[in-house]
PDB file of N, H, CA, C and O in Angstrom:
ATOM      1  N   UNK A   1       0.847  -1.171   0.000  1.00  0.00           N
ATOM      2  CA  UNK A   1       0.000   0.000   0.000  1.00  0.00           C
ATOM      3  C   UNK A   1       0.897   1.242   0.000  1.00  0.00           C
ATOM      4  O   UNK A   1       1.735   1.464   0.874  1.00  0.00           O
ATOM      5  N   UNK A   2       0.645   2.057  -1.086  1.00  0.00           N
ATOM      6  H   UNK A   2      -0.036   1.877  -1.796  1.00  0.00           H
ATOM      7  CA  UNK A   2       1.125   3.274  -0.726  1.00  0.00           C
ATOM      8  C   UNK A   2       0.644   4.287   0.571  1.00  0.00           C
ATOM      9  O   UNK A   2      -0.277   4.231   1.386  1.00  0.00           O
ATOM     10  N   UNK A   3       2.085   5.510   0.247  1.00  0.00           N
ATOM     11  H   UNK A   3       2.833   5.555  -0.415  1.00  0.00           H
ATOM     12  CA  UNK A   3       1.791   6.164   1.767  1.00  0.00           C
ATOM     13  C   UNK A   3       0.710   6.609   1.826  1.00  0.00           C
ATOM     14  O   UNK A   3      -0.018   6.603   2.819  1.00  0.00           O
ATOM     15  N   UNK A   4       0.341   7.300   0.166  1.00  0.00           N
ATOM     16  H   UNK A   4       0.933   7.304  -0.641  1.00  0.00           H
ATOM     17  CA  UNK A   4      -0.921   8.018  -0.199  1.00  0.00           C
ATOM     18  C   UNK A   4      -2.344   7.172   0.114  1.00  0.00           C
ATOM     19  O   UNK A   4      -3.277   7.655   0.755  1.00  0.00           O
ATOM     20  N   UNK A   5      -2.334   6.139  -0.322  1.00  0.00           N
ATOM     21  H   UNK A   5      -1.575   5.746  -0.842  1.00  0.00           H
ATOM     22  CA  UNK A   5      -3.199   5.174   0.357  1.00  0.00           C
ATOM     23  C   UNK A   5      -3.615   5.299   1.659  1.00  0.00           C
ATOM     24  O   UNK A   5      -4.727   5.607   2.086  1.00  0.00           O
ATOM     25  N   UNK A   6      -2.487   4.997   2.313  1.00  0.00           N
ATOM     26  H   UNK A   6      -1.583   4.747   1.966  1.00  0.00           H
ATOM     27  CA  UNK A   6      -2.338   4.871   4.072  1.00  0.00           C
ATOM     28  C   UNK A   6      -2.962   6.078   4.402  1.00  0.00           C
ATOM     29  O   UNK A   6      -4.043   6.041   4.989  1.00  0.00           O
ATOM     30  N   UNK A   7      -2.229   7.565   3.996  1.00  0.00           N
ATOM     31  H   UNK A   7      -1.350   7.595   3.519  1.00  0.00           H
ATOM     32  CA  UNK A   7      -3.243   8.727   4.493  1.00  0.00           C
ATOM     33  C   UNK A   7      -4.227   9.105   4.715  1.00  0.00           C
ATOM     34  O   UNK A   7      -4.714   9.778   5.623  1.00  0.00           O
ATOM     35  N   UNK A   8      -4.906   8.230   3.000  1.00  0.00           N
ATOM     36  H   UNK A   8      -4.511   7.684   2.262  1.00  0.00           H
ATOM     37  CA  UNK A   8      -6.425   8.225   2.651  1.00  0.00           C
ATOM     38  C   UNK A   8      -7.327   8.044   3.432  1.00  0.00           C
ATOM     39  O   UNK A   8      -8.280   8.735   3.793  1.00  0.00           O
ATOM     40  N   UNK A   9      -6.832   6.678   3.772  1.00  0.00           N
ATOM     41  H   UNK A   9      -6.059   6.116   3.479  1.00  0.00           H
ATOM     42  CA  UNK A   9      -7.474   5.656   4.451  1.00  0.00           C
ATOM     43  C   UNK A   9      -7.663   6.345   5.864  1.00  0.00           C
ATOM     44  O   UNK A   9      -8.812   6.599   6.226  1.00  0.00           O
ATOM     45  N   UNK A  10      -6.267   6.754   6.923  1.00  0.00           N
ATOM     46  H   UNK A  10      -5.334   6.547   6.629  1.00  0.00           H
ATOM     47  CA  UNK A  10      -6.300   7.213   8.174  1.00  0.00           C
ATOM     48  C   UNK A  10      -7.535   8.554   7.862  1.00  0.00           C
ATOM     49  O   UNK A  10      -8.446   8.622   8.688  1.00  0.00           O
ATOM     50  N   UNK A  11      -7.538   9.290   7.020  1.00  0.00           N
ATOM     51  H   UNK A  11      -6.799   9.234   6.349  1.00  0.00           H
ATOM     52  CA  UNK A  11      -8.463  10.367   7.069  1.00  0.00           C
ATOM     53  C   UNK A  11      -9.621  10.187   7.013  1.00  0.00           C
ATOM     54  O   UNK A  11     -10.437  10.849   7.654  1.00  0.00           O
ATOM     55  N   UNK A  12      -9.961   9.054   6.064  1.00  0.00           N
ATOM     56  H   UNK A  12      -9.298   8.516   5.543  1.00  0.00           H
ATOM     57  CA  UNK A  12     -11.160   8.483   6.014  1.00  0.00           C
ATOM     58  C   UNK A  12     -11.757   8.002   7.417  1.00  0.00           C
ATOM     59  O   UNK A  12     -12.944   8.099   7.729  1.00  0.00           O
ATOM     60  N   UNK A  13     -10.887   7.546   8.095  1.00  0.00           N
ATOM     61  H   UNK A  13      -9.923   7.467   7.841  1.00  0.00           H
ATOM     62  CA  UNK A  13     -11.204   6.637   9.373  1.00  0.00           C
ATOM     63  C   UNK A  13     -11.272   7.778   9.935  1.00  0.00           C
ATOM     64  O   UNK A  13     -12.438   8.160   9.835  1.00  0.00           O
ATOM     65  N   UNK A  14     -10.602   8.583  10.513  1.00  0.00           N
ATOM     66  H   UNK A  14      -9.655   8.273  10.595  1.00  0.00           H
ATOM     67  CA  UNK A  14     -10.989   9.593  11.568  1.00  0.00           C
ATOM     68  C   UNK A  14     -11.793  10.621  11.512  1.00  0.00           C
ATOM     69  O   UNK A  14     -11.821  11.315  12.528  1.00  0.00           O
ATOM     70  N   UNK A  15     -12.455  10.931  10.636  1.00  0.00           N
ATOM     71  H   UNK A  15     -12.432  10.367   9.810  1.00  0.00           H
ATOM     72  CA  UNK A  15     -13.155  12.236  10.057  1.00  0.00           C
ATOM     73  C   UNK A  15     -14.583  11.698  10.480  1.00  0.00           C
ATOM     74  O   UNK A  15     -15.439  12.209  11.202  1.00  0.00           O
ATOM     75  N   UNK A  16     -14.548  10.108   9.566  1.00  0.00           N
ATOM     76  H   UNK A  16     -13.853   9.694   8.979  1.00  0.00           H
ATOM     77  CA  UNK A  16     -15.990   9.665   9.969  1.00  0.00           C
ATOM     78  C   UNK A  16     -16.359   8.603  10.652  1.00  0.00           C
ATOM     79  O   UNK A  16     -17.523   8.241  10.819  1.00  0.00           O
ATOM     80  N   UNK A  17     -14.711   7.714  11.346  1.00  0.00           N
ATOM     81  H   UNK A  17     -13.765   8.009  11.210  1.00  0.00           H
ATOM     82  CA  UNK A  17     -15.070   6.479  11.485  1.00  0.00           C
ATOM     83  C   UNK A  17     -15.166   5.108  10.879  1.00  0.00           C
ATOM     84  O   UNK A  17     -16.028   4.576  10.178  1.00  0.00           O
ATOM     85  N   UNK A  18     -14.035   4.706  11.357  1.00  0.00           N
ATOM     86  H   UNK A  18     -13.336   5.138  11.926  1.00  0.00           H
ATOM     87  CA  UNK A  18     -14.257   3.291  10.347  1.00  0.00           C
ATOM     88  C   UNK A  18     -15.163   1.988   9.914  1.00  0.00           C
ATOM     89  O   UNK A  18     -14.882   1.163   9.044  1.00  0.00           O
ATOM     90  N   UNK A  19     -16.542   2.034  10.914  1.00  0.00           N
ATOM     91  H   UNK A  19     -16.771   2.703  11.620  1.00  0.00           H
ATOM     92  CA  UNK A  19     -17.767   1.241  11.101  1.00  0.00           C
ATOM     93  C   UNK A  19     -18.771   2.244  10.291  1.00  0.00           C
ATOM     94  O   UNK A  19     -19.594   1.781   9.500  1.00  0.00           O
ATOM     95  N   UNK A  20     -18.656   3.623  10.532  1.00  0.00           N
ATOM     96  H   UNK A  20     -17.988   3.999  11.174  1.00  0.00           H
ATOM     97  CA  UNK A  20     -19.973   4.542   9.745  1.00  0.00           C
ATOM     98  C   UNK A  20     -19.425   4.676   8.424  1.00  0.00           C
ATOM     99  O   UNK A  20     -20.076   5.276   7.569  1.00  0.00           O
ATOM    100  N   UNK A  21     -18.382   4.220   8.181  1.00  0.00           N
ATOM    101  H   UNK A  21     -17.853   3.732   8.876  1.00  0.00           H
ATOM    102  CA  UNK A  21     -18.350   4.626   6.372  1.00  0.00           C
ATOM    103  C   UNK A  21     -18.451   3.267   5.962  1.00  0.00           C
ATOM    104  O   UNK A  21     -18.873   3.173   4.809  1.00  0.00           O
ATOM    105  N   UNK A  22     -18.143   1.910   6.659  1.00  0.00           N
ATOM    106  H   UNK A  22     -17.800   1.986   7.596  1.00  0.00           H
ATOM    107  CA  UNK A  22     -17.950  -0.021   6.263  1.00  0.00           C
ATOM    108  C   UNK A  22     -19.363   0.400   6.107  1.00  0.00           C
ATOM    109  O   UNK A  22     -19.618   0.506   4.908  1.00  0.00           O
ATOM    110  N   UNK A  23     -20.685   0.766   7.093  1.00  0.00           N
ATOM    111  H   UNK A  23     -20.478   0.680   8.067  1.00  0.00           H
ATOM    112  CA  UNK A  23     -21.753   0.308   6.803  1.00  0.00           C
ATOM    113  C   UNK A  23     -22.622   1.068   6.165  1.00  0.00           C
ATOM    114  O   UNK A  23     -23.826   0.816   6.099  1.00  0.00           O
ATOM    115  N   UNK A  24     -21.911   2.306   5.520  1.00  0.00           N
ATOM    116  H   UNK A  24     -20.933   2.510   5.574  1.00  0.00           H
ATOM    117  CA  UNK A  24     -22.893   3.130   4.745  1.00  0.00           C
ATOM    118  C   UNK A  24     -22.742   3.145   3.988  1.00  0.00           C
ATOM    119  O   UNK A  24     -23.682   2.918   3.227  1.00  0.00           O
ATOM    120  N   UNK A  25     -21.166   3.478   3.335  1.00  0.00           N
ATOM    121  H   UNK A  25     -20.402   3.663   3.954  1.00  0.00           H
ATOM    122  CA  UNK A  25     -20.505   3.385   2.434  1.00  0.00           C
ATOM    123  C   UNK A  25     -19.245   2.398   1.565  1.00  0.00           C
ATOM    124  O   UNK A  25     -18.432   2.894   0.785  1.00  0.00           O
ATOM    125  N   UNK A  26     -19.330   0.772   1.951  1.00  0.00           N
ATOM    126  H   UNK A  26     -19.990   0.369   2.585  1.00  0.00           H
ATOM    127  CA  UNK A  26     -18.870  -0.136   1.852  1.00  0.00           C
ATOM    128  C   UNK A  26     -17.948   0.127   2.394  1.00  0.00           C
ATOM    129  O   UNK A  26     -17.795   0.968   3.280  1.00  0.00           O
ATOM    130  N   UNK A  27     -16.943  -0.820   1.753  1.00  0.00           N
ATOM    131  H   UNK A  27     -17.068  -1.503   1.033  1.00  0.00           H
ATOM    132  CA  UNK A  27     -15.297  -1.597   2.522  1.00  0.00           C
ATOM    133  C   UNK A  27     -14.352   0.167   2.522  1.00  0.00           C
ATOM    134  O   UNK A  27     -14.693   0.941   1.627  1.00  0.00           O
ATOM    135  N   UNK A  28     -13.568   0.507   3.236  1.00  0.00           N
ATOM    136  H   UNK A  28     -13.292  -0.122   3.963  1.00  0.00           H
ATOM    137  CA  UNK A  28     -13.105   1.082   3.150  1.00  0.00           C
ATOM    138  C   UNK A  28     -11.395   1.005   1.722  1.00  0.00           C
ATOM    139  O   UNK A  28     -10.653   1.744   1.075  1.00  0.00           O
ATOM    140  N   UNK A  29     -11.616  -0.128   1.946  1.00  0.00           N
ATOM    141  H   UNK A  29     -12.219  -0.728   2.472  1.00  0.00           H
ATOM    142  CA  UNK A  29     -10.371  -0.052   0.905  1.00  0.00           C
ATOM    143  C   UNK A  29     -10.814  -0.461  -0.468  1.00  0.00           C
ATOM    144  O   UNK A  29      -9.976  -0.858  -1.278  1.00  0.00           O
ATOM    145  N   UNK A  30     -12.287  -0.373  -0.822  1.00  0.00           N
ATOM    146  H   UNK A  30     -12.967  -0.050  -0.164  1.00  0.00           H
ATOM    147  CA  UNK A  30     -12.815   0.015  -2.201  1.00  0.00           C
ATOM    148  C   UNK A  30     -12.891   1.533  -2.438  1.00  0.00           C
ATOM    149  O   UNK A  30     -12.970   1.847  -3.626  1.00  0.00           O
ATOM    150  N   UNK A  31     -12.883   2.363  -1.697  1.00  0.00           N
ATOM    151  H   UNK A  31     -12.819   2.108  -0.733  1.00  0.00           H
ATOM    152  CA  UNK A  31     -13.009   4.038  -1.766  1.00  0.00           C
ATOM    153  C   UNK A  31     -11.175   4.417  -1.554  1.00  0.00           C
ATOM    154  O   UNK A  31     -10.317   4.498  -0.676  1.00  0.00           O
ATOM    155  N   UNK A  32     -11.418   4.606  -3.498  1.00  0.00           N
ATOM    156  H   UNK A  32     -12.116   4.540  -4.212  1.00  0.00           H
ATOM    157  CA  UNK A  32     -10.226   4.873  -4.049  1.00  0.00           C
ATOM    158  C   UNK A  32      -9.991   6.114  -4.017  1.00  0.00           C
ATOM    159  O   UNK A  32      -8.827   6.299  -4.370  1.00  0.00           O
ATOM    160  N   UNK A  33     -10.683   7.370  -3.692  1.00  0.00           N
ATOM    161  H   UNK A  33     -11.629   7.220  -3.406  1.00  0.00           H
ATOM    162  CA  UNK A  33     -10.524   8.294  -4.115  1.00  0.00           C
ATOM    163  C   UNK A  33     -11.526   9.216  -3.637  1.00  0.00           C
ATOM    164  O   UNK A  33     -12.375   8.509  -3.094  1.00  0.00           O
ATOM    165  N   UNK A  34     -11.876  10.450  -3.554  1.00  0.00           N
ATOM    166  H   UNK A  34     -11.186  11.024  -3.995  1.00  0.00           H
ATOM    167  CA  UNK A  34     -12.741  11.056  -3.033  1.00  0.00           C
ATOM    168  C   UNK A  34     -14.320  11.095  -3.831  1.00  0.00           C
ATOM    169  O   UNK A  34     -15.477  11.158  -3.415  1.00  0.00           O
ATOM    170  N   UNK A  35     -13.649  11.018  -5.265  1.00  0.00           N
ATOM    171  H   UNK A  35     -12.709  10.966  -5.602  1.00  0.00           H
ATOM    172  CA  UNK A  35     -14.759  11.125  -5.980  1.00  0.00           C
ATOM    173  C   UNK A  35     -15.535   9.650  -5.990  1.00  0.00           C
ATOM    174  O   UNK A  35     -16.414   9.782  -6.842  1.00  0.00           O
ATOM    175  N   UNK A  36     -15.597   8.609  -5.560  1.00  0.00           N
ATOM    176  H   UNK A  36     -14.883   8.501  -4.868  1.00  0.00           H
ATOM    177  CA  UNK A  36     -15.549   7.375  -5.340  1.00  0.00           C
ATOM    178  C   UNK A  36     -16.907   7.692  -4.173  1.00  0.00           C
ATOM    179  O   UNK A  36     -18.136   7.701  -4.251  1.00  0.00           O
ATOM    180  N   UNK A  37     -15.833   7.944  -3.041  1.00  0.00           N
ATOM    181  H   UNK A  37     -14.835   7.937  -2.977  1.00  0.00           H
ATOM    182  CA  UNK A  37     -16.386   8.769  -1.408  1.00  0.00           C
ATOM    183  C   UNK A  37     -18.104   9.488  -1.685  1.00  0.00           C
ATOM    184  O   UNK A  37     -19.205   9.162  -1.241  1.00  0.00           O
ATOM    185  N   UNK A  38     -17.736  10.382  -2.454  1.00  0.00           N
ATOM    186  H   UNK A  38     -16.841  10.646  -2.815  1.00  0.00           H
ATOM    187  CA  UNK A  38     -18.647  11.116  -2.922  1.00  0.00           C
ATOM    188  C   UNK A  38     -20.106  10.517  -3.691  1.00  0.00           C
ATOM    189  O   UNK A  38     -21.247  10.949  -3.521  1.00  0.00           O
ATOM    190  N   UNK A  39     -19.690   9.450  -4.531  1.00  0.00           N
ATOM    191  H   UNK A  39     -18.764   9.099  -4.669  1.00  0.00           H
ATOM    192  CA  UNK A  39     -20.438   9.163  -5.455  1.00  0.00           C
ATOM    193  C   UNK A  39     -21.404   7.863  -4.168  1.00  0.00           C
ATOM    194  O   UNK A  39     -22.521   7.346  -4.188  1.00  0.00           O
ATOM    195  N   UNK A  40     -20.680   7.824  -3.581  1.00  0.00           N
ATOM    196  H   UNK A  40     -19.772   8.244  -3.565  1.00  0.00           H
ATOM    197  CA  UNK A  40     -21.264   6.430  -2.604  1.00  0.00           C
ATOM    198  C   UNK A  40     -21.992   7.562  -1.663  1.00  0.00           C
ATOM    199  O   UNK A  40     -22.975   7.200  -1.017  1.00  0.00           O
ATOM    200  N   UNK A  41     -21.667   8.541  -1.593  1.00  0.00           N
ATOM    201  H   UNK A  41     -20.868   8.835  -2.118  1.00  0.00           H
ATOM    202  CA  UNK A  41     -22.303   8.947  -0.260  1.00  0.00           C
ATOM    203  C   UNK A  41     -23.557   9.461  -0.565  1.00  0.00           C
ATOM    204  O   UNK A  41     -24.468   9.517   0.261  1.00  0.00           O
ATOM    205  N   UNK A  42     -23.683  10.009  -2.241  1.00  0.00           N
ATOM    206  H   UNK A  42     -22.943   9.963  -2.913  1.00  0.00           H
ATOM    207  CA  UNK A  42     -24.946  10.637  -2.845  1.00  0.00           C
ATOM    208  C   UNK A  42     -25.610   9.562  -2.879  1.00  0.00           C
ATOM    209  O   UNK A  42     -26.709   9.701  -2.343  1.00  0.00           O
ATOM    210  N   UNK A  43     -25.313   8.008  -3.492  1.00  0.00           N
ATOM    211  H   UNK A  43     -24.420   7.895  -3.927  1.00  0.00           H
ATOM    212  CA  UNK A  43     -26.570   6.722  -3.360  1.00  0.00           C
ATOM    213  C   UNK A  43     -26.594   6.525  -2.018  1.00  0.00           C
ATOM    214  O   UNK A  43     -27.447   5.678  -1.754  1.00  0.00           O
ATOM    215  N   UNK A  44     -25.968   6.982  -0.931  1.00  0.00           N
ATOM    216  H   UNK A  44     -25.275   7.670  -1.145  1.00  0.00           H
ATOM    217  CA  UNK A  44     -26.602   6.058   0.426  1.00  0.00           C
ATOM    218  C   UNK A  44     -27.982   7.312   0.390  1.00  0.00           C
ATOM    219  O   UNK A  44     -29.129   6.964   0.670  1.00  0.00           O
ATOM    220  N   UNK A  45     -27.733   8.366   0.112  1.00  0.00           N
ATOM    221  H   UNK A  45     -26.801   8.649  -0.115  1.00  0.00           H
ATOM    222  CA  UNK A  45     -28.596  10.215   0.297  1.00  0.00           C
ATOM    223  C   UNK A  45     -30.000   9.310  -0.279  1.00  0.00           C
ATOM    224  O   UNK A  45     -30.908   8.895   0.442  1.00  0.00           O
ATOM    225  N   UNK A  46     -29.888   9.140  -1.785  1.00  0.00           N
ATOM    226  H   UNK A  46     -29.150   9.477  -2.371  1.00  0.00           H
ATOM    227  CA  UNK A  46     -30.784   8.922  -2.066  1.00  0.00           C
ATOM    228  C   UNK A  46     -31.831   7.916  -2.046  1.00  0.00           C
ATOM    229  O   UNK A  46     -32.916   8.047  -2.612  1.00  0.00           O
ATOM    230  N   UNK A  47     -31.481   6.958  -1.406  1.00  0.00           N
ATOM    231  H   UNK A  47     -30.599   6.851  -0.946  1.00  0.00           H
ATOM    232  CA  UNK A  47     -31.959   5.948  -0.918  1.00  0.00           C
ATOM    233  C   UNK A  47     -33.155   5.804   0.193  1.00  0.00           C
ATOM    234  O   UNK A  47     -33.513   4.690   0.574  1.00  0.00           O
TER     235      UNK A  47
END
């Protein structure tokens, strides 16, 4: 894993939590990218 990865990931986890994004927004290490983040977070919205 890159470092960039690793960062991702730690930011991801602390901002929102690593159980509230697994169960809203799948696996954390499928959210490649923000726009990824984003696009998952508008289908959990609209749902």
């Amino acid at each position: 894993m890159e470092l960039a990865e690793k960062l991702f990931d730690g930011l991801l986890m602390h901002d929102f939590g690593p159980n509230i994004i697994s169960c809203n927004f799948g696996r954390i290490d499928k959210i490649t990218s923000l726009a990824v983040l984003k696009e998952r977070k508008c289908a959990a919205f609209k749902k």
